[in-house]
C-alpha positions as CSV (number, residue, x, y, z in Angstrom):
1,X,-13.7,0.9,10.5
2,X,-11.1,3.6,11.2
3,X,-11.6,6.6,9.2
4,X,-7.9,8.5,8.4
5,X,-7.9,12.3,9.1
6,X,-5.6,14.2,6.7
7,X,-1.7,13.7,8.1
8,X,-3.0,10.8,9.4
9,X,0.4,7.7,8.5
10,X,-1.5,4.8,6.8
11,X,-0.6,1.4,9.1
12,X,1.7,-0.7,7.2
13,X,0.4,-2.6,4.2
14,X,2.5,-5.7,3.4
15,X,2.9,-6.9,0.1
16,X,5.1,-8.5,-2.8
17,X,6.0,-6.2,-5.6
18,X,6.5,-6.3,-9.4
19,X,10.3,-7.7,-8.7
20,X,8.4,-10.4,-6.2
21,X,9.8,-8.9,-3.6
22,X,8.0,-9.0,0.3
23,X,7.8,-5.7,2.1
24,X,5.8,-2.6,3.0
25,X,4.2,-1.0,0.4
26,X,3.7,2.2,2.3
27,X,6.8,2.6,3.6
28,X,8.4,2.1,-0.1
29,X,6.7,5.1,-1.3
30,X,6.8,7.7,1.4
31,X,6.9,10.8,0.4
32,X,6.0,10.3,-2.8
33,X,2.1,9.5,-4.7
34,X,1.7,6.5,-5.7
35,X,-1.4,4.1,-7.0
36,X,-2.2,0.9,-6.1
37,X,-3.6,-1.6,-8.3
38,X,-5.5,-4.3,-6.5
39,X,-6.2,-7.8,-8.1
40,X,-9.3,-10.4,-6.9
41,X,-8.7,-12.9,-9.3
42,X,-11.9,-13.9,-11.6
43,X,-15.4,-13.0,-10.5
């Protein structure tokens, strides 16, 4: 596991947003603070 080191860019996370569109999540919020909300489904 790599461990990030404050400045440290996060790699690219793909994804589909709320509009079901396809793209990077991290390069969509750059520069701001933001909260991802991950979803496994049922237990």
């Amino acid at each position: 596991m790599h461990i990030l080191e404050d400045g440290t860019k996060l790699p690219a996370i793909m994804g589909v947003n709320h509009e079901g569109e396809h793209g990077d999540m991290v390069a969509s919020v750059a520069g701001s603070w933001a909260a991802v909300l991950l979803y496994r489904g049922d237990w």
